[in-house]
C-alpha positions in Angstrom: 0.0 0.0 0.0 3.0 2.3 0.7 3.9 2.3 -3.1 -0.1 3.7 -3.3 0.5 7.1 -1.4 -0.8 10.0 -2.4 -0.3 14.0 -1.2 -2.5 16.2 -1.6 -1.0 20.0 -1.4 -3.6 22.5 -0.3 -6.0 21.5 2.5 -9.3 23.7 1.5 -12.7 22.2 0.9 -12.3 20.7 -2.6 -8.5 19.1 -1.1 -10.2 17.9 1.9 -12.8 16.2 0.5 -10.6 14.3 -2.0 -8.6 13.5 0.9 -11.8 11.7 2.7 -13.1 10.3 -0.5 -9.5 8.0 -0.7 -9.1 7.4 2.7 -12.3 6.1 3.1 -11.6 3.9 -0.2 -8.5 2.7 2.1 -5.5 4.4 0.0 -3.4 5.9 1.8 -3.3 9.6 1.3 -1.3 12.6 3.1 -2.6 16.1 2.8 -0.4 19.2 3.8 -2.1 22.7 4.6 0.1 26.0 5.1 -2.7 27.5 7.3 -1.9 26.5 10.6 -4.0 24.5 13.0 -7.0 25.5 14.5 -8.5 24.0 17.9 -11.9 24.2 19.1 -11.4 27.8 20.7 -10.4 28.8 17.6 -12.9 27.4 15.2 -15.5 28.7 17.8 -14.3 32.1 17.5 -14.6 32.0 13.7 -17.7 30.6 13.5 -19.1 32.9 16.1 -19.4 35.7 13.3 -21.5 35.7 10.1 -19.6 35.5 7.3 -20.6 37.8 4.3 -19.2 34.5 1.7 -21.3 32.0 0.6 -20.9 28.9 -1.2 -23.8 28.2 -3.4 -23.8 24.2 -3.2 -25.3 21.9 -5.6 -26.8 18.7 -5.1 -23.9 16.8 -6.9 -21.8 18.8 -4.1 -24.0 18.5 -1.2 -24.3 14.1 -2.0 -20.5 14.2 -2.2 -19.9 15.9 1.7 -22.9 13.3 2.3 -20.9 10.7 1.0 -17.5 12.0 3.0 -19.6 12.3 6.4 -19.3 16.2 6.6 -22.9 17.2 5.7 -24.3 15.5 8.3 -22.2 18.0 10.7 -23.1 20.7 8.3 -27.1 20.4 8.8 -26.8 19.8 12.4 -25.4 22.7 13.3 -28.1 25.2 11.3 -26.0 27.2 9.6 -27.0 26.8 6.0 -29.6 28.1 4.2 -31.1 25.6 1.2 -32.9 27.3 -1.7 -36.2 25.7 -3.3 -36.3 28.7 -6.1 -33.6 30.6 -8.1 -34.7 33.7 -10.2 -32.7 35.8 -12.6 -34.1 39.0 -14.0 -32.8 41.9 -16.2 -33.6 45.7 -15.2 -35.2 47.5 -18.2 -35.9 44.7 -20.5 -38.5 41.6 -20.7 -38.1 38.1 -19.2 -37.9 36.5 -15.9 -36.2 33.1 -15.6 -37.8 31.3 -12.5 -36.4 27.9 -11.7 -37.4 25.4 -8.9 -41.1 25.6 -7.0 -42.8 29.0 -6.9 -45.5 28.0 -4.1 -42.4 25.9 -1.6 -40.5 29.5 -2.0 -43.4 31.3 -1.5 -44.7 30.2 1.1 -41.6 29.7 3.1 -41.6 32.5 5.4 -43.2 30.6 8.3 -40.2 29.3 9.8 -36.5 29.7 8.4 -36.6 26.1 8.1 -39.6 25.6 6.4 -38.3 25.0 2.9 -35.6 22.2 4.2 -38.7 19.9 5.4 -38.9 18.8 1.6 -35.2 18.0 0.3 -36.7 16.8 -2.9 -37.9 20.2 -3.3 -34.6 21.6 -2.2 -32.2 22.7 -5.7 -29.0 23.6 -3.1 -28.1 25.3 -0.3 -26.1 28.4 1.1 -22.7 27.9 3.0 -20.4 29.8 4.4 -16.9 28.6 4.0 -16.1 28.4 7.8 -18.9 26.1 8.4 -17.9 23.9 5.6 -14.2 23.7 6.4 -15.0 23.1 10.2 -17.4 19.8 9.3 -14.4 18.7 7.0 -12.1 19.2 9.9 -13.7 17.3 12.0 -14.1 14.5 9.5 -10.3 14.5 8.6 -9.6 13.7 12.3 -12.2 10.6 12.7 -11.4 7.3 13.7 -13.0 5.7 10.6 -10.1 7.9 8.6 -6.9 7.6 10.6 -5.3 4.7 9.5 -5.1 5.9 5.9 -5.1 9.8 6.4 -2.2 11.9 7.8 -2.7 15.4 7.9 0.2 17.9 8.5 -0.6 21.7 8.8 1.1 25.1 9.2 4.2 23.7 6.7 4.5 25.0 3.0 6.1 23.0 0.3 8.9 25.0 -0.8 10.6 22.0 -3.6 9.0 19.5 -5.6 11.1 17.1 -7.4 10.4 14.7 -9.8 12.0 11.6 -9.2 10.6 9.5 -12.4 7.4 7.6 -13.0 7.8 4.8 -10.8 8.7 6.8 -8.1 6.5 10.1 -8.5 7.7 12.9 -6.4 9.7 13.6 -3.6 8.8 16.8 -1.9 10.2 19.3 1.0 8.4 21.3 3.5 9.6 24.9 5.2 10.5 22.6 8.4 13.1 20.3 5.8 10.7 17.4 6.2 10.4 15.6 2.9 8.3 13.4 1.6 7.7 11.1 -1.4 4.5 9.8 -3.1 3.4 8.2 -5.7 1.3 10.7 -6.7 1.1 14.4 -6.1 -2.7 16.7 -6.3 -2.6 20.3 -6.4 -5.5 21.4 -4.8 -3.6 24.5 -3.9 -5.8 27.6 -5.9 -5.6 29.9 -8.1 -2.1 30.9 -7.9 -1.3 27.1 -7.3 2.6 26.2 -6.6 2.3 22.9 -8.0 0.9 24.0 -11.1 4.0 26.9 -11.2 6.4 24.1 -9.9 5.2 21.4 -12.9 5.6 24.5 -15.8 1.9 24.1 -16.5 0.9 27.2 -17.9 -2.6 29.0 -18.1 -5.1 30.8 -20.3 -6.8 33.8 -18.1 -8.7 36.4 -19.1 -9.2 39.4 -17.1 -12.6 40.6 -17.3 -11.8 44.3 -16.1 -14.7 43.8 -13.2 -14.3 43.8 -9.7 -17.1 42.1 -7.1 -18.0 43.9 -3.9 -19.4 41.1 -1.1 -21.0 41.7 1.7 -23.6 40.4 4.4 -27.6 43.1 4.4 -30.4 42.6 6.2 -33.4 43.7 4.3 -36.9 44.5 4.8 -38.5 41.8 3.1 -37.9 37.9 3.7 -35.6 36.3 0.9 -38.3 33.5 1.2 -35.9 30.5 0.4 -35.0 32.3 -2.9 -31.7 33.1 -4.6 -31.6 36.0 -6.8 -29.3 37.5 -9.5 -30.0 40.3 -11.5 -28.2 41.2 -15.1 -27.3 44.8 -14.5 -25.9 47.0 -17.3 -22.6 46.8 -14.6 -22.6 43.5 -14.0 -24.4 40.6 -12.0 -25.9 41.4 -8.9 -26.2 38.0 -6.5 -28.6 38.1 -3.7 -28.5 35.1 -2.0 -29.9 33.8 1.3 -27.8 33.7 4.9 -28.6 31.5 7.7 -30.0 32.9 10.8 -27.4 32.6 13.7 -28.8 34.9 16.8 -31.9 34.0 18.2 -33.1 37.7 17.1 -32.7 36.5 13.4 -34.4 33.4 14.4 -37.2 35.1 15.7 -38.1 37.3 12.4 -36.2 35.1 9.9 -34.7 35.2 6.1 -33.9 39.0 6.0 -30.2 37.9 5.8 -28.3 37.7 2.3 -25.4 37.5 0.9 -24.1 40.0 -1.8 -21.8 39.4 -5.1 -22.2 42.5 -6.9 -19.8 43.2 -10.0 -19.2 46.3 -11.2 -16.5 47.8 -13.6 -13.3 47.4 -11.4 -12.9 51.8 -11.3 -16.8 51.8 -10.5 -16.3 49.7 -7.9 -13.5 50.6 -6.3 -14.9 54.3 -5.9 -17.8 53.0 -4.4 -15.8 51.0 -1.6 -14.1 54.4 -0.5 -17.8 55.2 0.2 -19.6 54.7 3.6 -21.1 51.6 4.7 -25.0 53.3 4.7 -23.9 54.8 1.5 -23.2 51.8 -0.4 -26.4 50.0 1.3 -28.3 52.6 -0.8 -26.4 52.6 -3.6 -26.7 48.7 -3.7 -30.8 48.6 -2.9 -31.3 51.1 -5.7 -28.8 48.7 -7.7 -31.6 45.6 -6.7 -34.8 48.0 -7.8 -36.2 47.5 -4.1 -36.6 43.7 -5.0 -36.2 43.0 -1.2 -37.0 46.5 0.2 -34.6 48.8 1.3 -31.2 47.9 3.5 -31.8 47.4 7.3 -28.1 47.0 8.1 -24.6 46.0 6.0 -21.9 44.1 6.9 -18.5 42.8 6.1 -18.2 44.4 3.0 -14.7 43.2 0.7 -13.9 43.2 -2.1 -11.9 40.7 -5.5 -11.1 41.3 -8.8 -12.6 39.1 -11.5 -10.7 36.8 -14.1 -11.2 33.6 -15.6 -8.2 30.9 -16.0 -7.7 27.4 -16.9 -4.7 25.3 -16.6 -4.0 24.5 -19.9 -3.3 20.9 -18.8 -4.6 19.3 -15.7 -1.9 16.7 -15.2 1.9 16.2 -15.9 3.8 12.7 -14.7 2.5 11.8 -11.6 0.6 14.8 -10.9 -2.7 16.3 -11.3 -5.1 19.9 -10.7 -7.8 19.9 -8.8 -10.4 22.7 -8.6 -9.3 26.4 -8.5 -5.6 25.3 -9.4 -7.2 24.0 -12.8 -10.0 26.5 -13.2 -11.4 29.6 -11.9 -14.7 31.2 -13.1 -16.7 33.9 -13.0 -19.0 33.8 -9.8 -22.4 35.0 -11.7 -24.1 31.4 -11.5 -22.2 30.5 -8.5 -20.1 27.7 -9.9 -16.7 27.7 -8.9 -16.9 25.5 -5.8 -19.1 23.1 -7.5 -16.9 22.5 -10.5 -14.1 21.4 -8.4 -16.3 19.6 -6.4 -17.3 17.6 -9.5 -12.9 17.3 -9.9 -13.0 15.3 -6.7 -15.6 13.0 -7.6 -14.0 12.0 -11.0 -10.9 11.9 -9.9 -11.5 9.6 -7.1 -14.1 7.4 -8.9 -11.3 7.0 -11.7 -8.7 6.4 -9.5 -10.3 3.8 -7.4 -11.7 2.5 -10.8 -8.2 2.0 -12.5 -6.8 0.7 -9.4 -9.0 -1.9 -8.9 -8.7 -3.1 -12.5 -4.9 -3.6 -12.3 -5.0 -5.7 -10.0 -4.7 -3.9 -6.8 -1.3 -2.8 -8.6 -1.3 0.2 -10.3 -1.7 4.1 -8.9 -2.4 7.4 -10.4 -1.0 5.9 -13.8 -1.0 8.7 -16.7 -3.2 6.6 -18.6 -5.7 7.5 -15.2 -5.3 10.8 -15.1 -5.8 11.2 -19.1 -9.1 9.8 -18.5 -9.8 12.0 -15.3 -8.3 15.1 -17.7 -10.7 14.4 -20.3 -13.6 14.0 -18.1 -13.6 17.7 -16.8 -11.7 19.6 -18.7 -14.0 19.7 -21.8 -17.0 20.9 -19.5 -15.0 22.7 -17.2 -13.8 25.0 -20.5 -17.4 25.0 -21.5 -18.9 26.3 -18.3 -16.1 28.7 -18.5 -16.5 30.5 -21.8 -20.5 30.3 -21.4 -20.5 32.3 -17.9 -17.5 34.4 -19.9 -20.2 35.2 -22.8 -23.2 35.7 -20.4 -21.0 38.3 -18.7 -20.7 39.8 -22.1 -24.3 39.9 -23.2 -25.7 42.1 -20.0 -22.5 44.0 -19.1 -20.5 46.7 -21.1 -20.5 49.2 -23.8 -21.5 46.5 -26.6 -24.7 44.4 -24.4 -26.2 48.5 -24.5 -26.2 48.2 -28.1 -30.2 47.9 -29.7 -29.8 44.6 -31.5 -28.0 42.7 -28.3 -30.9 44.2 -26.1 -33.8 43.2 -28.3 -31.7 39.8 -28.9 -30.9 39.1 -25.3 -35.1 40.5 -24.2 -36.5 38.2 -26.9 -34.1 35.1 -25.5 -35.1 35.3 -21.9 -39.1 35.7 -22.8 -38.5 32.9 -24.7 -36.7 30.5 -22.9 -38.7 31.4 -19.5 -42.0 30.0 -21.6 -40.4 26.9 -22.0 -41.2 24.7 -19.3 -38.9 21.5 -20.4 -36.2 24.0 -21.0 -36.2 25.6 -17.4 -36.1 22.1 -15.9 -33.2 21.3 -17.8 -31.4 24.2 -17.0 -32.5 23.4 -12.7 -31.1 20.2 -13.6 -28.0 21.5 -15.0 -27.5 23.7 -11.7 -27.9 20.9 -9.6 -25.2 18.8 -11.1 -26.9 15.7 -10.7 
């Protein structure tokens, strides 16, 4: 089993998970995380605040932290926020595109719980990152795990070296420790030092836009509902927050979280604005579709561009989400599509394992076939978020024929019935 081991560099959610998914499969698997460790006093004091970030999970996401033993931690703890109903509107022009069940969503303001009573209903649910990375924490020391997991935290890998295909690579952490395996993952982000280290270069495109998040309470109840609306500017996100004091409890779903991307001089004007200032510029932004802004927190800010590894493995080594691809967050996507890495990558591995006789690991014949699994819809779901972006935002989407072209498509498309189930389907990922 030795000759089996795999590291995994980068210890965040879509690392993690992978991490589980082969330890549970009995390989034995070492992941390495620069952050250093947190204890229970220390994941109590971050989880104590609400964090303005959001992950928008899908299904095929939420079955895979099923399947890993972190969701269950996830939904007992309350702080999620599932979504029965996702609508997408445009300011001045025709078409609403309303996807999942109208009457759940609607009638969903009893309780802030109400629309999780009916997971079949449910099309994904609202995260913050904390809460996820705590569950998987918790996993990655369980006794089920152990045997086959080693995790070692607070050390960066400063060398890789690659020692030939038999081998794989033989790697050095800051402390001088080093350590070989078989195979190496880079689950590491978006300015990934495996993918630097292997010479694996990227496509990126910079889309000139930068996103302001923050946390609002507003005057009317999100009602289970995410919401996105195609600005002239850019996408604006309103999606739901749990309720964590007992005050939001009492009147709940008034949080949400905000992704709003503007041009990046636009926006960064706007940040060197007041907080109540930019609450009204950002309700004004919405048309009132929730009321006006009770309260704003946490506000940040992140530039926008899109990138994709322009391969996903080398010898012995392979990407894994963000350190392969990087979208733009307007459907909410980026987590999920790595997600969907983990589950390929571990089915395939497993799969070509067990086929060779219990003999041979992370072959390149393997990760070929992982490679061509995701990169072709990764790319896909890259340049179509890339060419929404371009049809509602920008000098050109202002133009006469895109409007009446991009009005005419949404009326359309929101009359056809089969065609907005396929697109819920398609969000879900299952």
């Amino acid at each position: 089993m030795k000759n089996n081991h795999t590291l995994i560099i980068g210890g965040g959610i879509v690392g993690a998970t992978l991490a589980l998914k082969l330890a549970q499969a009995e390989m034995p698997v070492t992941i390495i995380d620069a952050r250093p460790q947190r204890d229970e006093s220390d994941w109590r004091q971050v989880l104590g605040k609400r964090d303005a970030r959001v992950y928008a999970l899908s299904l095929a996401s939420i079955n895979l932290l099923k399947d890993v033993g972190a969701w269950q931690k996830i939904a007992a703890s309350e702080r999620k926020a599932d979504y029965s109903q996702m609508q997408v509107w445009q300011l001045n022009g025709r078409g609403e595109l309303l996807f999942g069940d109208s009457d759940d969503a609607n009638n969903s303001n009893d309780s802030s719980n109400s629309n999780q009573n009916s997971e079949t209903k449910m099309l994904g649910s609202m995260v913050e990152p904390a809460v996820i990375e705590y569950a998987l924490w918790q996993r990655l020391s369980a006794s089920d795990v152990s045997q086959y997991l080693t995790v070692i935290d607070g050390q960066k890998v400063v060398d890789m070296d690659w020692l030939g295909s038999a081998q794989g690579y033989r790697v050095t952490l800051d402390n001088d420790t080093v350590i070989d395996a078989r195979l190496l993952v880079g689950a590491d982000g978006r300015g990934s030092f495996v993918r630097k280290q292997a010479a694996i270069e990227l496509d990126v495109l910079d889309y000139n836009q930068t996103a302001i998040c923050c946390a609002i309470q507003t005057d009317k109840p999100h009602r289970a509902t995410a919401r996105q609306a195609m600005l002239p500017t850019g996408t604006l996100a309103l999606l739901p927050l749990a309720d964590i004091t007992d005050e939001d409890k009492a009147n709940p779903q008034h949080w949400q979280s905000i992704v709003w991307t503007l041009p990046r001089n636009q926006a960064l004007a706007l940040l060197e604005e007041s907080p109540r200032y930019i609450a009204d510029k950002l309700a004004a932004a919405s048309n009132y579709e929730l009321g006006a802004i009770r309260e704003i927190e946490s506000i940040a800010s992140f530039p926008l561009a899109a990138q994709q590894a322009k391969s996903y493995v080398a010898d012995n080594l392979v990407l894994i989400g963000d350190a392969a691809h990087g979208v733009h967050p307007l459907a909410g996507q980026g987590l999920n599509l790595g997600m969907l890495d983990v589950k390929a990558l571990s089915e395939q591995l497993i799969h070509d394992y067990a086929r060779s006789g219990n003999k041979l690991w992370g072959t390149n014949q393997t990760l070929r076939s992982y490679e061509r699994l995701r990169r072709p819809h990764n790319s896909l779901m890259m340049h179509s978020f890339s060419a929404l972006n371009w049809l509602f935002a920008g000098s050109l989407a202002q133009m006469r024929p895109i409007q009446q072209l991009r009005n005419e498509g949404m009326y359309r498309v929101s009359k056809i019935k089969p065609l907005m189930r396929l697109f819920a389907k398609q969000a879900s990922g299952v």
